[in-house]
C-alpha positions as CSV (number, residue, x, y, z in Angstrom):
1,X,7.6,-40.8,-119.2
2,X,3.7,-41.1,-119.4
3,X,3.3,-40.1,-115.3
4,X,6.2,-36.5,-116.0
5,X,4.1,-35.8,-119.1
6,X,0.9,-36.0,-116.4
7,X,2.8,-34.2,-113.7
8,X,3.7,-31.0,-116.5
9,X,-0.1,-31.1,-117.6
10,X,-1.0,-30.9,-114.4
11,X,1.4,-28.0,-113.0
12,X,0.4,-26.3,-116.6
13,X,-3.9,-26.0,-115.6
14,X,-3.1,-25.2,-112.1
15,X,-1.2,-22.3,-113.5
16,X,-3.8,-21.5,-115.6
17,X,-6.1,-21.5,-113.3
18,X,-4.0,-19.2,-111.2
19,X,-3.6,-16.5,-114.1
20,X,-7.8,-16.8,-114.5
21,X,-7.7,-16.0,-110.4
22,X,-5.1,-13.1,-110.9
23,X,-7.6,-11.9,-114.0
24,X,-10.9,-11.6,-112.3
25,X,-9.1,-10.1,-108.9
26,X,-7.3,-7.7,-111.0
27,X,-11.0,-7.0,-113.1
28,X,-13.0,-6.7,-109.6
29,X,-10.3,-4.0,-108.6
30,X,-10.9,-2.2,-111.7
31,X,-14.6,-2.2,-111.3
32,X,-14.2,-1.2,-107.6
33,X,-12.3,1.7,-108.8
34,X,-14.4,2.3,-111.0
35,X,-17.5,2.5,-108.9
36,X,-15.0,5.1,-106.5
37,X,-14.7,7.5,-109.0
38,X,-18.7,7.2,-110.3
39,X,-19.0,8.1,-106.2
40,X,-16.8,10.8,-106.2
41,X,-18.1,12.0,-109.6
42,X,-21.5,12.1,-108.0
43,X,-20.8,13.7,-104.8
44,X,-19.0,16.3,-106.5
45,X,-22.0,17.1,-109.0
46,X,-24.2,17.2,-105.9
47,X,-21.8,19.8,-104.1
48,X,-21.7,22.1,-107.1
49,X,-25.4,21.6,-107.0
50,X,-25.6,22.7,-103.6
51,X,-23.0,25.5,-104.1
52,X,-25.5,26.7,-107.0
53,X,-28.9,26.2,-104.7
54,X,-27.2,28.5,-102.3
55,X,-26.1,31.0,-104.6
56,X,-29.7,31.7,-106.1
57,X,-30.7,32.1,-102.2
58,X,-28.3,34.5,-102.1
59,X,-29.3,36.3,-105.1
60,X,-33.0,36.4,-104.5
61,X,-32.2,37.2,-101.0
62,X,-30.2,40.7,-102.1
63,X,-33.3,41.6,-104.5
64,X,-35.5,40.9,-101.8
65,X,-33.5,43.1,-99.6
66,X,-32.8,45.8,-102.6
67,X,-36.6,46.0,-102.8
68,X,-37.3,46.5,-99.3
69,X,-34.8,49.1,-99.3
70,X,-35.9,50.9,-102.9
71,X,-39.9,50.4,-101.4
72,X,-40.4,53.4,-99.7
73,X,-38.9,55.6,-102.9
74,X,-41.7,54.5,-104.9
């Protein structure tokens, strides 16, 4: 009786111990995911960053060109 109580404790830790594994894999996946979508969140700021970088070139690139043209008028 003693040794099948021993043999149940036993089977009980090592599926404890299996649930713990299950828990931290299943925690690292969220963090890696959760690094991902920081990544993507960045790259996408720094695109719209570039998109508005090139923008104001444009802009200051027509005034520059509207002011060549409007120069000899005044």
């Amino acid at each position: 009786g003693i040794l099948l109580l021993l043999l149940l404790l036993l089977l009980l830790l090592l599926l404890l111990l299996l649930l713990l594994l299950l828990l931290l894999l299943l925690l690292l996946l969220l963090l890696l995911l959760l690094l991902l979508l920081l990544l993507l969140l960045l790259l996408l700021l720094l695109l719209l960053l570039l998109l508005l970088l090139l923008l104001l070139l444009l802009l200051l690139l027509l005034l520059l060109l509207l002011l060549l043209l409007l120069l000899p008028w005044i």
